[in-house]
C-alpha positions as CSV (number, residue, x, y, z in Angstrom):
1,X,-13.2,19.4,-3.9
2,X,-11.0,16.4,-3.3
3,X,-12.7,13.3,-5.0
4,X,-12.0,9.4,-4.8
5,X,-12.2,6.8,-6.2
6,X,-12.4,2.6,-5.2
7,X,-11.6,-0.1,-7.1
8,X,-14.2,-1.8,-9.2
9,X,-16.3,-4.1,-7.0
10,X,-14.9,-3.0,-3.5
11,X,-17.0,-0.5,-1.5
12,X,-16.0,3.2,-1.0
13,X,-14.1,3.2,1.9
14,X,-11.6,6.5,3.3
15,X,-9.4,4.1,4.7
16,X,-8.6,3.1,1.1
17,X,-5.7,4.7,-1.0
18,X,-3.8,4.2,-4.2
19,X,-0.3,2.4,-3.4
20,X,1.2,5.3,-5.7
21,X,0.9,7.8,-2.9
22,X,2.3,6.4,-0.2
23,X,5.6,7.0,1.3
24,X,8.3,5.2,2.3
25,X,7.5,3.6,5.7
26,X,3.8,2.6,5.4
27,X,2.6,-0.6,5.4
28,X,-0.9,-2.2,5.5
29,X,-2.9,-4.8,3.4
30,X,-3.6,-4.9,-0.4
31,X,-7.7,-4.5,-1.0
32,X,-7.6,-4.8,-4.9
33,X,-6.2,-4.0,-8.0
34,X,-8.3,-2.1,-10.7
35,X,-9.0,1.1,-12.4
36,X,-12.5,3.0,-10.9
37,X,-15.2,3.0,-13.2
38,X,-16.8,0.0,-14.5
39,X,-20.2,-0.9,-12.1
40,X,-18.8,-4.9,-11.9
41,X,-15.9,-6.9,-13.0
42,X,-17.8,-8.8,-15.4
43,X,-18.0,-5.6,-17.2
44,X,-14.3,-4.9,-18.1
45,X,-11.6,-7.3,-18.8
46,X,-8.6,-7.3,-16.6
47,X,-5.3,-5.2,-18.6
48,X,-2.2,-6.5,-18.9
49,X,-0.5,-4.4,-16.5
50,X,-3.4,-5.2,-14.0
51,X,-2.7,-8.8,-15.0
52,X,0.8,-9.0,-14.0
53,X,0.6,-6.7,-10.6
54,X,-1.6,-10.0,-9.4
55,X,0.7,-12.3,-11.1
56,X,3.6,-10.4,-9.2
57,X,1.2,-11.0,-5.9
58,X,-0.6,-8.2,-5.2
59,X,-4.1,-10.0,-4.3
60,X,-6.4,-8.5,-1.5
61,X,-5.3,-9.4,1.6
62,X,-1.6,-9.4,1.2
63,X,0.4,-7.6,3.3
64,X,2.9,-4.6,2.1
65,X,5.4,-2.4,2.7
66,X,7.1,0.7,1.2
67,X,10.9,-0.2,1.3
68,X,12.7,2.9,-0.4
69,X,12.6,4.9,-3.1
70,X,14.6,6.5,-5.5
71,X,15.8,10.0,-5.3
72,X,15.2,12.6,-6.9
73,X,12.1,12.4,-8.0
74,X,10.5,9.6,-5.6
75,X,10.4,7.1,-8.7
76,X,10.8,3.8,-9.0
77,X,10.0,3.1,-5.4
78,X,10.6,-0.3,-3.5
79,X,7.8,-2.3,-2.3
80,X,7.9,-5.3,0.0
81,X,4.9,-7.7,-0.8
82,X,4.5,-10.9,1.4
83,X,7.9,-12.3,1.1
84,X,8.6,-10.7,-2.1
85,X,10.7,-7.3,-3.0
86,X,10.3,-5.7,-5.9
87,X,10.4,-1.9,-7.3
88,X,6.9,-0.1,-8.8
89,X,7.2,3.2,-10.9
90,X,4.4,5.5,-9.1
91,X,2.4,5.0,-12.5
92,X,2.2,1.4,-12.6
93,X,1.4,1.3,-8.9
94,X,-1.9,3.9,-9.5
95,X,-4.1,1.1,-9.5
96,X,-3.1,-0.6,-6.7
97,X,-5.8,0.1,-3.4
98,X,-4.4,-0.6,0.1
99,X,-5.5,-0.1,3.3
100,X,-2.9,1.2,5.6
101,X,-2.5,-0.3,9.0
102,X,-3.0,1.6,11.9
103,X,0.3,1.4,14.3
104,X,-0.6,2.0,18.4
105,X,1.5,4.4,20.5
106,X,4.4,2.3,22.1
107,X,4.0,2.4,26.1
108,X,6.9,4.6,27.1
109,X,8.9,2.4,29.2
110,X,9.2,3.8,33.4
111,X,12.2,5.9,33.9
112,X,14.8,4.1,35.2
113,X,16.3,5.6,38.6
114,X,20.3,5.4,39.0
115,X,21.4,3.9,42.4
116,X,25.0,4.1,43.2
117,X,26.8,2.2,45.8
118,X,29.8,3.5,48.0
C-alpha cells in the first residue's frame, strides 16, 4: 500500500508531492516546507535545514522548476526558484511539498497547403 504524507499544517491533498521526486522538467508551486507528523506547527520547532530552504526561498506559493540534474545517479539536481538557481541533493529537498502545474495540450497549428506558381 502506497502511503503519503503532507506537510505539517497543510491538508492532505494528491496533487501534493515531495520536490525530491520530481524530474527534470516539472514545474509548479511550492506549498510548504516540513517533515509530516507533528498535528500543528506550534508543536515542533522549525530545523535548521528546514530553516534555510525558506531562507533560500522556498515559501508556499513560489514558483519552481527542475533545471537539470547530475548524472549518474540523479544527484545534486538543479532547481530554479522565483528568480533564483540553485542545486538541492534529493535528501535535502525530501521535505519540500509542491504542487505541480498542470500544462494544457498545445492546439496543433492547421496544416499549411503548398501553392506553387508557374
Amino acid at each position: 500500500m502506497d502511503v503519503a504524507a503532507a506537510p505539517v499544517g497543510v491538508a492532505l491533498n494528491p496533487g501534493y508531492v515531495s520536490l525530491s521526486a520530481l524530474a527534470p522538467g516539472s514545474s509548479g508551486l511550492v506549498v510548504g516546507v516540513g517533515r509530516p507528523g507533528s498535528a500543528s506547527q506550534a508543536d515542533r520547532a522549525v530545523s535548521a535545514l528546514e530553516r534555510r530552504l525558506l531562507e533560500l526561498g522556498f515559501i508556499s506559493g513560489e514558483q519552481f522548476e527542475i533545471v537539470a540534474e547530475a548524472w549518474p545517479g540523479h544527484d545534486p539536481f538543479v532547481v530554479r526558484i522565483g528568480s533564483t538557481t540553485l542545486a538541492l541533493r534529493r535528501r535535502e529537498a525530501e521535505s519540500i511539498w509542491v504542487e505541480l502545474t498542470r500544462t494544457e495540450a498545445a492546439p496543433t497549428p492547421p496544416a499549411q497547403v503548398a501553392t506553387s506558381t508557374r
